[in-house]
Biopython code that builds the backbone (N, CA, C, O; Angstrom):
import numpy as np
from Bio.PDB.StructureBuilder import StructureBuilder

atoms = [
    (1, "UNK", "N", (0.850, -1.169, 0.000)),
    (1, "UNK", "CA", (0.000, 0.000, 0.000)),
    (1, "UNK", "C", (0.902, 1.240, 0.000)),
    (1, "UNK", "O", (1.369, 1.827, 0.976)),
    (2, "UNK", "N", (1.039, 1.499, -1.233)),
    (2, "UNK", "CA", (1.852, 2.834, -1.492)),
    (2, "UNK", "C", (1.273, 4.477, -0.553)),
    (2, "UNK", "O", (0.135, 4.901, -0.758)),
    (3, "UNK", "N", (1.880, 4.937, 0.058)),
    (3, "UNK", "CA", (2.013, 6.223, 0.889)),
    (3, "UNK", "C", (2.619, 7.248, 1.445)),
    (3, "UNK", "O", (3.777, 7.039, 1.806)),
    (4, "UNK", "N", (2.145, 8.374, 1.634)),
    (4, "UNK", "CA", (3.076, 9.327, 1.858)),
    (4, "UNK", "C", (3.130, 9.864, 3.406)),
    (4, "UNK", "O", (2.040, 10.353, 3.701)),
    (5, "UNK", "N", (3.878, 9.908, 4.257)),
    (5, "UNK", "CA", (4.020, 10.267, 5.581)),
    (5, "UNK", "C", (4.407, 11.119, 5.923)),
    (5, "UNK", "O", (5.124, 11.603, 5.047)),
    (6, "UNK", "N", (4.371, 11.981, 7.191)),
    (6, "UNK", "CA", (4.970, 13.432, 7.742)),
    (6, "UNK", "C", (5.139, 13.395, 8.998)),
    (6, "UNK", "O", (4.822, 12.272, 9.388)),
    (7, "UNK", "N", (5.544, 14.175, 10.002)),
    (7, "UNK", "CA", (5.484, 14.290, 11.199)),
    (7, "UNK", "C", (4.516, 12.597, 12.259)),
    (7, "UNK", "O", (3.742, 12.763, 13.201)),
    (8, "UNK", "N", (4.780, 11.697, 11.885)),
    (8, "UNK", "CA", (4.283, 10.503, 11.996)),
    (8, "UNK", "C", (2.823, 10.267, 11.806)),
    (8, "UNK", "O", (2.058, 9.570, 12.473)),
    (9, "UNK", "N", (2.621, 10.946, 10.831)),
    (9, "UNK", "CA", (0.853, 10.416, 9.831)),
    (9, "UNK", "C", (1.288, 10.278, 8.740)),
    (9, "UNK", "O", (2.243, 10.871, 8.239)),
    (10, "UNK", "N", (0.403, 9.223, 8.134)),
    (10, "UNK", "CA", (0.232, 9.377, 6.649)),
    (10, "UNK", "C", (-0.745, 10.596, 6.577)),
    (10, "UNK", "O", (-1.651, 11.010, 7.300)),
    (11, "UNK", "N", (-0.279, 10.926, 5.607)),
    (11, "UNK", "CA", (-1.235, 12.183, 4.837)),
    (11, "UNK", "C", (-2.062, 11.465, 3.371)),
    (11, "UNK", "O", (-3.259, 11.727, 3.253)),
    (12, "UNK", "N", (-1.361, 10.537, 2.246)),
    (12, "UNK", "CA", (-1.824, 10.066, 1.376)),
    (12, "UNK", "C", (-1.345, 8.656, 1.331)),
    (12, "UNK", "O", (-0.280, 8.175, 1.718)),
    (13, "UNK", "N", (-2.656, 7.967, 0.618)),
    (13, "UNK", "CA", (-2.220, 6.715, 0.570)),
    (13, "UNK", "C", (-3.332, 5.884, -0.767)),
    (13, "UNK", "O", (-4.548, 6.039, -0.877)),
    (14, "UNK", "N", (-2.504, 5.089, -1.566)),
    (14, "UNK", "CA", (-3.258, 4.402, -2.307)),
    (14, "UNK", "C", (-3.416, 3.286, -2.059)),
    (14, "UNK", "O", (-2.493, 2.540, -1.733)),
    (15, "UNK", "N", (-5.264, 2.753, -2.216)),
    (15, "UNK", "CA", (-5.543, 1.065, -2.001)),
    (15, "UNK", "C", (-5.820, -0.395, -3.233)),
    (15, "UNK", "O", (-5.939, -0.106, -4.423)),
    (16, "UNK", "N", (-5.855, -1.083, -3.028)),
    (16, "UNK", "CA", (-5.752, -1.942, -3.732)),
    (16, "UNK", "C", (-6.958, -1.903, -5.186)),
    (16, "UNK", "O", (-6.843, -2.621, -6.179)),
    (17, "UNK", "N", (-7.936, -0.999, -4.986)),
    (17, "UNK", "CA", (-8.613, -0.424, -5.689)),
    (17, "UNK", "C", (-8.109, 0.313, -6.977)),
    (17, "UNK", "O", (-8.826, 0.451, -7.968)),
    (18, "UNK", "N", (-6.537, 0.880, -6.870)),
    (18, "UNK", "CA", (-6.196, 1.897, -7.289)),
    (18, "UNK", "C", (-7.264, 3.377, -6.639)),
    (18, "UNK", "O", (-7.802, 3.814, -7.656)),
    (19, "UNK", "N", (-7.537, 3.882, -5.921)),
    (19, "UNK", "CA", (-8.404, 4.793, -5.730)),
    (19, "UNK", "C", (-7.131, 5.330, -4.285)),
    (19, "UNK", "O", (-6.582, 4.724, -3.365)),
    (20, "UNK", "N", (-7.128, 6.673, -4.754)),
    (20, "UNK", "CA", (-6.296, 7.940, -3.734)),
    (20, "UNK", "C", (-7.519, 8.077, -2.553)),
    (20, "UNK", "O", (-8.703, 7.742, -2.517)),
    (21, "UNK", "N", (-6.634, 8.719, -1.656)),
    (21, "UNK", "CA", (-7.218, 9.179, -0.060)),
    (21, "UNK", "C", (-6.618, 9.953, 0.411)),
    (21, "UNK", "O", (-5.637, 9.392, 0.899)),
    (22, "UNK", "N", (-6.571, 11.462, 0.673)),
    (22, "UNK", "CA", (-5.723, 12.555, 1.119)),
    (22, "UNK", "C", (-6.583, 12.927, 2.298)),
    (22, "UNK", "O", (-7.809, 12.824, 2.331)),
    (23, "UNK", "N", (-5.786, 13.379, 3.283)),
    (23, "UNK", "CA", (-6.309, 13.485, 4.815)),
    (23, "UNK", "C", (-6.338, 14.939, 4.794)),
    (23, "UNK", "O", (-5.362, 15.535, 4.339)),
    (24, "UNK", "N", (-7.486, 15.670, 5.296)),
    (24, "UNK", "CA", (-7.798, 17.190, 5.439)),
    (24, "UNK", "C", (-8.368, 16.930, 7.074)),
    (24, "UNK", "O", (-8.771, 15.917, 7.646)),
    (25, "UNK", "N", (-8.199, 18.290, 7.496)),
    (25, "UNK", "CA", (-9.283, 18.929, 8.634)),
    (25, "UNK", "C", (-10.428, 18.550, 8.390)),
    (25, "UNK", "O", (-10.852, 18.560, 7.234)),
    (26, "UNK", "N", (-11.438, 17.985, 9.804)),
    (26, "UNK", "CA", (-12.776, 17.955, 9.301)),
    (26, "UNK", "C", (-13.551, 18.904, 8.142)),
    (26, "UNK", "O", (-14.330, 18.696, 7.211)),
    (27, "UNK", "N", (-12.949, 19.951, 8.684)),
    (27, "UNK", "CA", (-13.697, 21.240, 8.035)),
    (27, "UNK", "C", (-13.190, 21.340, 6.126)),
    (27, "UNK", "O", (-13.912, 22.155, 5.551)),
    (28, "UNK", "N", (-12.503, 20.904, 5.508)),
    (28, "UNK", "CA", (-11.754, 21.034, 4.756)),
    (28, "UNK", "C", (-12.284, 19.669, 3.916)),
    (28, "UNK", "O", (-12.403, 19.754, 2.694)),
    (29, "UNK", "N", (-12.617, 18.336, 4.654)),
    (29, "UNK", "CA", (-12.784, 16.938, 4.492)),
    (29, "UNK", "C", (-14.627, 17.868, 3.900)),
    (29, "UNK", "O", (-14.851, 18.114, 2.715)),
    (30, "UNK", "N", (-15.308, 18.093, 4.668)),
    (30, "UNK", "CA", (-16.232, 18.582, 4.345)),
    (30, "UNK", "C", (-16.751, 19.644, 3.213)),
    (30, "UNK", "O", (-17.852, 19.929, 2.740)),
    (31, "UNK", "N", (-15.631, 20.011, 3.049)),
    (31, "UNK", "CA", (-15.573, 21.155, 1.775)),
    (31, "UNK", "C", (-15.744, 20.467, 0.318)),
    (31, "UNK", "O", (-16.480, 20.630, -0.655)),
    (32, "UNK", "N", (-14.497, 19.470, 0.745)),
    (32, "UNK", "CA", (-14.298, 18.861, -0.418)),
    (32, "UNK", "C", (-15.279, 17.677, -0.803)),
    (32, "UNK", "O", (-15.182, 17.282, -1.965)),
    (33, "UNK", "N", (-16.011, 17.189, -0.161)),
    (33, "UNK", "CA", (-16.961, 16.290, -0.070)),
    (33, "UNK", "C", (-18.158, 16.793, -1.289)),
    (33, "UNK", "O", (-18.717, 16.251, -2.242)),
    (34, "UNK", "N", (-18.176, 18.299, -0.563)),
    (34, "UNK", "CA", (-19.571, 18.782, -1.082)),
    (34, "UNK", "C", (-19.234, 19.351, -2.470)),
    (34, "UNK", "O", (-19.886, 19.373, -3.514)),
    (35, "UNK", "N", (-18.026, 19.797, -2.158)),
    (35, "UNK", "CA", (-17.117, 20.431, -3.892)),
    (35, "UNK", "C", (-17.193, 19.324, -4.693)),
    (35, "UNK", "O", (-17.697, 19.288, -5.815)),
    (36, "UNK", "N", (-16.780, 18.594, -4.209)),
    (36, "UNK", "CA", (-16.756, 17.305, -5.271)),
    (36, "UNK", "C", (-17.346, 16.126, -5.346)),
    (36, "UNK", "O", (-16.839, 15.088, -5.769)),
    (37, "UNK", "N", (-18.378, 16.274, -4.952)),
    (37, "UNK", "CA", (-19.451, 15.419, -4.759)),
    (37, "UNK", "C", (-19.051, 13.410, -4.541)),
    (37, "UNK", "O", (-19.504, 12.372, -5.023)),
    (38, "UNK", "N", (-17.623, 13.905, -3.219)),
    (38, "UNK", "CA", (-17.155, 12.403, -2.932)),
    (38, "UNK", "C", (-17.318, 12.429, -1.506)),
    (38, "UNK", "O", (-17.823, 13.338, -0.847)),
    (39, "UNK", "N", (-16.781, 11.210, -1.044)),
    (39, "UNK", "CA", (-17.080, 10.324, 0.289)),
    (39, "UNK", "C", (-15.670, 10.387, 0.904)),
    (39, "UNK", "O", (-14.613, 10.717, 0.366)),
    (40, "UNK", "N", (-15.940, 9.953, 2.282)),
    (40, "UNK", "CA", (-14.540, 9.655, 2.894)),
    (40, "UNK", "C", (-13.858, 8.167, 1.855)),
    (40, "UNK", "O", (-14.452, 7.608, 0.933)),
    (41, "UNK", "N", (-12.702, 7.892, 2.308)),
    (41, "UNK", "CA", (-12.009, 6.887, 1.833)),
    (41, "UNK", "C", (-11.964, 5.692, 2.727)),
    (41, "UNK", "O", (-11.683, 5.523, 3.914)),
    (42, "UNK", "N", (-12.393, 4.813, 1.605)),
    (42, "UNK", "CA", (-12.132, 3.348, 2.240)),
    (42, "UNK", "C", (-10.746, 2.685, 1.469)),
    (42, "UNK", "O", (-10.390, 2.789, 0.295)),
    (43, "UNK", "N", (-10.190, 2.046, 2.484)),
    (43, "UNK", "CA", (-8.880, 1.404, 2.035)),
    (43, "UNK", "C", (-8.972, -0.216, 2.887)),
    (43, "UNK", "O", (-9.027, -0.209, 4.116)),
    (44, "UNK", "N", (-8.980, -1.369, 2.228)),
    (44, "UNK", "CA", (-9.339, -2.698, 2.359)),
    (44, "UNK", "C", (-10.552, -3.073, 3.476)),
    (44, "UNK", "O", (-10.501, -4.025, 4.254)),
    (45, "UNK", "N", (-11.541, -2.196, 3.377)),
    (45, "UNK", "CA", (-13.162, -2.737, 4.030)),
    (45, "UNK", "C", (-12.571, -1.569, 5.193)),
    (45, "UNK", "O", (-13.173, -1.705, 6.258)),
    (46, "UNK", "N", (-11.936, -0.890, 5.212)),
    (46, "UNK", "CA", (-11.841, 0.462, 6.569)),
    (46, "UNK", "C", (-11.975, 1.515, 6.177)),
    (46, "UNK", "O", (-11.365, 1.975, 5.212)),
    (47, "UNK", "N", (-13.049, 2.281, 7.054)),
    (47, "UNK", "CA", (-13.070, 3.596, 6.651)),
    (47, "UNK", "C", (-12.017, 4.635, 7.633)),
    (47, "UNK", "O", (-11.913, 4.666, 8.859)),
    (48, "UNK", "N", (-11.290, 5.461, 6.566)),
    (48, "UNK", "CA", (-10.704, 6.136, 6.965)),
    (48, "UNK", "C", (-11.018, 6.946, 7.167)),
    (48, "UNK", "O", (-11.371, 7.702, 6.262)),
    (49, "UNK", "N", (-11.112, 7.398, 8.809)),
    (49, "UNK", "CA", (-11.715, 8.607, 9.033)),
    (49, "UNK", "C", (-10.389, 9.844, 8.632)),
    (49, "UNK", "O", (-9.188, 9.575, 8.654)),
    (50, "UNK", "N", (-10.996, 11.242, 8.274)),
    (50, "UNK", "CA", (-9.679, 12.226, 8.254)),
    (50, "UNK", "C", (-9.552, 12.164, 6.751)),
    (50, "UNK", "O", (-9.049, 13.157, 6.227)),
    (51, "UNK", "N", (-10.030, 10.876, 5.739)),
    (51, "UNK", "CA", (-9.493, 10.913, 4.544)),
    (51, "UNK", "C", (-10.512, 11.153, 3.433)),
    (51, "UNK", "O", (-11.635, 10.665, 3.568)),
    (52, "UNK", "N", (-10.232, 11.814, 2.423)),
    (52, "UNK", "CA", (-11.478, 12.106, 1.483)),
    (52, "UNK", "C", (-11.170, 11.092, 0.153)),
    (52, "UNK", "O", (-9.975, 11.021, -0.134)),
    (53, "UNK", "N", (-11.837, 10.521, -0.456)),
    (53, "UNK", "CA", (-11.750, 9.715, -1.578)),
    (53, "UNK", "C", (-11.511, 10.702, -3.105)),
    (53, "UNK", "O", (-12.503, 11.193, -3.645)),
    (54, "UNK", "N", (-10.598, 10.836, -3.489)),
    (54, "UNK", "CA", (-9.698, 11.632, -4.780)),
    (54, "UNK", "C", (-10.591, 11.002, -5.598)),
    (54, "UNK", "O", (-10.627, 9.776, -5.697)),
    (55, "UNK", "N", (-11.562, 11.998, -6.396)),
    (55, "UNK", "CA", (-12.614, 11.669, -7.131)),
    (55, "UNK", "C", (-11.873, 11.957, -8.810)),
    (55, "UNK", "O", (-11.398, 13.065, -9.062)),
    (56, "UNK", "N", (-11.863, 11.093, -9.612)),
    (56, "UNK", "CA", (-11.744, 11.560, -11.243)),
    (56, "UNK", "C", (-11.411, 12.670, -11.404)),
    (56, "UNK", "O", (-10.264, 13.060, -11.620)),
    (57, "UNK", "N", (-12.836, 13.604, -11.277)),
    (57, "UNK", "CA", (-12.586, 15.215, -11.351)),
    (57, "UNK", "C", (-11.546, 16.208, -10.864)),
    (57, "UNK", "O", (-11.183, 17.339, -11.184)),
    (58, "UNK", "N", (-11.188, 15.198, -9.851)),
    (58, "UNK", "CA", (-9.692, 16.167, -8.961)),
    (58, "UNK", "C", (-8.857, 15.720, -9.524)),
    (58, "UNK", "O", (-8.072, 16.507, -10.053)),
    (59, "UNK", "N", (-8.587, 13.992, -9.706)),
    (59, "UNK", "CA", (-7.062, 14.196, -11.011)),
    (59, "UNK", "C", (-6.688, 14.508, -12.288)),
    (59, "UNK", "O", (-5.578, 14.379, -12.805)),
    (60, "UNK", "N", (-8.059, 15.077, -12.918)),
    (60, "UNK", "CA", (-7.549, 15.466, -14.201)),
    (60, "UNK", "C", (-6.776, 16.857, -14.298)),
    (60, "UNK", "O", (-6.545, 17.228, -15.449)),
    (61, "UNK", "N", (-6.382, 17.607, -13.355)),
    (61, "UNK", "CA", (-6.101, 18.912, -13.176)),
    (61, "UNK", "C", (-4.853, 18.236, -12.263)),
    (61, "UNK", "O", (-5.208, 17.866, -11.144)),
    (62, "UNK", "N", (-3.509, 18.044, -12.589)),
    (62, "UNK", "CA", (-2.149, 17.457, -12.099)),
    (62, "UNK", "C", (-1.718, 18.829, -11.116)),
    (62, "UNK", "O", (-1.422, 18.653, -9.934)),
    (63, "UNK", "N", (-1.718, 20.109, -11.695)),
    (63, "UNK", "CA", (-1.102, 20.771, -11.169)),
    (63, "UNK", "C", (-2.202, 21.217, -9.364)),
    (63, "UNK", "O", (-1.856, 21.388, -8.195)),
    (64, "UNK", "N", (-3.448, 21.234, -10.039)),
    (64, "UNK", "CA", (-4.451, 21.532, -9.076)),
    (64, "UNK", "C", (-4.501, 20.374, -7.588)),
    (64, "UNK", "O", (-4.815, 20.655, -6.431)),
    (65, "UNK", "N", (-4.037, 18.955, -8.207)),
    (65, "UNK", "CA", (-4.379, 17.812, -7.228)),
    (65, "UNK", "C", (-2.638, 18.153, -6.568)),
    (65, "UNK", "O", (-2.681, 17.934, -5.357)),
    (66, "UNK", "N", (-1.575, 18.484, -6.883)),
    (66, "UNK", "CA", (-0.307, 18.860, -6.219)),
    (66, "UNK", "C", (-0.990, 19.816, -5.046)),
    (66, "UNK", "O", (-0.704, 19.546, -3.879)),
    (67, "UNK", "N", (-1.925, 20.976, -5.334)),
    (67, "UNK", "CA", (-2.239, 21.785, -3.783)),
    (67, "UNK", "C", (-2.794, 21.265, -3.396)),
    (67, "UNK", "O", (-2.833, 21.477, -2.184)),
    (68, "UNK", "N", (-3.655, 20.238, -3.842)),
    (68, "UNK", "CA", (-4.626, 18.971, -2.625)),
    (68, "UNK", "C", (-3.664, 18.164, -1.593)),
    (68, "UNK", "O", (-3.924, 17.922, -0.415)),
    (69, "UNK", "N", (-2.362, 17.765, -2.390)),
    (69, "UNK", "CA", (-1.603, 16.884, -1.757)),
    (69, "UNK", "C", (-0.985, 18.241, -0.801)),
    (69, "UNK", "O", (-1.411, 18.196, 0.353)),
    (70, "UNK", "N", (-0.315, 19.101, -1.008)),
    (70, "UNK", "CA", (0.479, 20.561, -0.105)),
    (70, "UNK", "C", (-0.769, 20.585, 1.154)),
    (70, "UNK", "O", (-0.584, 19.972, 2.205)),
    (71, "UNK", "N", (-1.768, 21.202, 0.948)),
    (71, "UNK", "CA", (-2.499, 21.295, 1.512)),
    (71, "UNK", "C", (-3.020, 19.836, 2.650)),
    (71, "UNK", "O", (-3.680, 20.130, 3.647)),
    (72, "UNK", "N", (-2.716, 18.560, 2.429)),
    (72, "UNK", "CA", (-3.012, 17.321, 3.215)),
    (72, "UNK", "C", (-1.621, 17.500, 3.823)),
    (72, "UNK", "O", (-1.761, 17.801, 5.008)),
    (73, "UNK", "N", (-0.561, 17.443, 3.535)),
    (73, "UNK", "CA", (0.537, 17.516, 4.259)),
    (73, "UNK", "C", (0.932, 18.718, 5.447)),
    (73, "UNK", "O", (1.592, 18.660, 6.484)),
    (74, "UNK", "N", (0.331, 19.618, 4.889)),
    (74, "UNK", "CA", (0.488, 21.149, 5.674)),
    (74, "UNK", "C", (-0.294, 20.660, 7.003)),
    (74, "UNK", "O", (0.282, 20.683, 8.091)),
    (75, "UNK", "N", (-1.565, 20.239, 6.876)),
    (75, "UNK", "CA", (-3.065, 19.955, 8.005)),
    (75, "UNK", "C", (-1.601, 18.903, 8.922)),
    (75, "UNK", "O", (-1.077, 19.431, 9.902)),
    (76, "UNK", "N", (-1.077, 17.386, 8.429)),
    (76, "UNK", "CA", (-0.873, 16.916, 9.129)),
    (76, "UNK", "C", (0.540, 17.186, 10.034)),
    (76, "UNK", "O", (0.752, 16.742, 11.163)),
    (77, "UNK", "N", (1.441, 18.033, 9.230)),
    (77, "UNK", "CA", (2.178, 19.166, 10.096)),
    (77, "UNK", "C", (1.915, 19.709, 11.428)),
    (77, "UNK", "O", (2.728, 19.647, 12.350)),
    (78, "UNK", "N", (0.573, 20.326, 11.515)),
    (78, "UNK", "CA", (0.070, 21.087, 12.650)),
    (78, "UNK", "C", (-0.528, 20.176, 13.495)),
    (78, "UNK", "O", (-1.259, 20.712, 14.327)),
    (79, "UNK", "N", (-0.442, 18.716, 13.569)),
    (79, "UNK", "CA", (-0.970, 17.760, 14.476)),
    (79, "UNK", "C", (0.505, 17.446, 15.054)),
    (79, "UNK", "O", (1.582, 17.724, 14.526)),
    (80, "UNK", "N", (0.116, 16.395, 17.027)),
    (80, "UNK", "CA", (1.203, 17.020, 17.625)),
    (80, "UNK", "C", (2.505, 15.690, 16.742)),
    (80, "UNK", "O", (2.013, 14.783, 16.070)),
    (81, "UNK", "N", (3.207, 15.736, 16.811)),
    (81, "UNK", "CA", (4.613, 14.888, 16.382)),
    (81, "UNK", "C", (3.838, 13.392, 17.160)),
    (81, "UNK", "O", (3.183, 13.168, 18.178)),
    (82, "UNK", "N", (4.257, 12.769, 16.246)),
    (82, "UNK", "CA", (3.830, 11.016, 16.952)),
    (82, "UNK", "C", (5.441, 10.654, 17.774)),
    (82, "UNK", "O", (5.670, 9.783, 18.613)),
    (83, "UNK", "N", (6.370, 11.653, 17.184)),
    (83, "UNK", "CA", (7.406, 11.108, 17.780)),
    (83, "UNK", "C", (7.416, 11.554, 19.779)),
    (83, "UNK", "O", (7.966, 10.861, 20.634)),
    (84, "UNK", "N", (6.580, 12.970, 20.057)),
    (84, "UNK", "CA", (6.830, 13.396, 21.113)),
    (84, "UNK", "C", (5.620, 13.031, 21.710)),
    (84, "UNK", "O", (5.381, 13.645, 22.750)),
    (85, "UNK", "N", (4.634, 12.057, 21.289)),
    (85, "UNK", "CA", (3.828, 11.234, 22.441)),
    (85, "UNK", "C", (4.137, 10.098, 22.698)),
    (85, "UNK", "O", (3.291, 9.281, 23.060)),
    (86, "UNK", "N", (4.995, 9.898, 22.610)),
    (86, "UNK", "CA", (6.067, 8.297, 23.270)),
    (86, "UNK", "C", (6.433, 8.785, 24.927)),
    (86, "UNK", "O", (7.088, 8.044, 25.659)),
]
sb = StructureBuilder()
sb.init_structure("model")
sb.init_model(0)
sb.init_chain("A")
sb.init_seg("    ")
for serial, (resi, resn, name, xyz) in enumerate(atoms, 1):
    if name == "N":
        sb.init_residue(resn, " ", resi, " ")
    sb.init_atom(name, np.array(xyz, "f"), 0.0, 1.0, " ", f" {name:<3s}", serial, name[0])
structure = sb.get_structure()
């Protein structure tokens, strides 16, 4: 399961579906839901909460789905370090 990680979250990740999942703020998860008329992401029968399902319409625009991905990485930045809750 190919993915991208930060400050100890994944931020993106692809499932066996081939189908993307980029992690936003509730508020942001909700934006994009209604913008783009998609669902959270499921990845092998789990729903990922935090993750929005990368609909067609968002990858045909390469340069546009790069600030989807900036923007999922930035959100999981400002969550606390997984390394300093050990």
């Amino acid at each position: 399961m190919p993915y991208t990680s930060a400050n100890g979250y994944m931020f993106s990740l692809l499932n066996k579906n081939g189908e993307i999942g980029f992690r936003f703020s509730k508020e942001t998860q909700e934006k994009y839901m209604l913008e783009f008329n998609t669902t959270i992401y499921k990845s092998y029968g789990a729903i990922m909460k935090g993750y929005v399902l990368i609909p067609e319409e968002m990858l045909k625009d390469l340069g546009n789905l790069s600030n989807f991905l900036n923007e999922s990485y930035e959100y999981v930045m400002t969550l606390e370090s997984r390394a300093s809750k050990k």
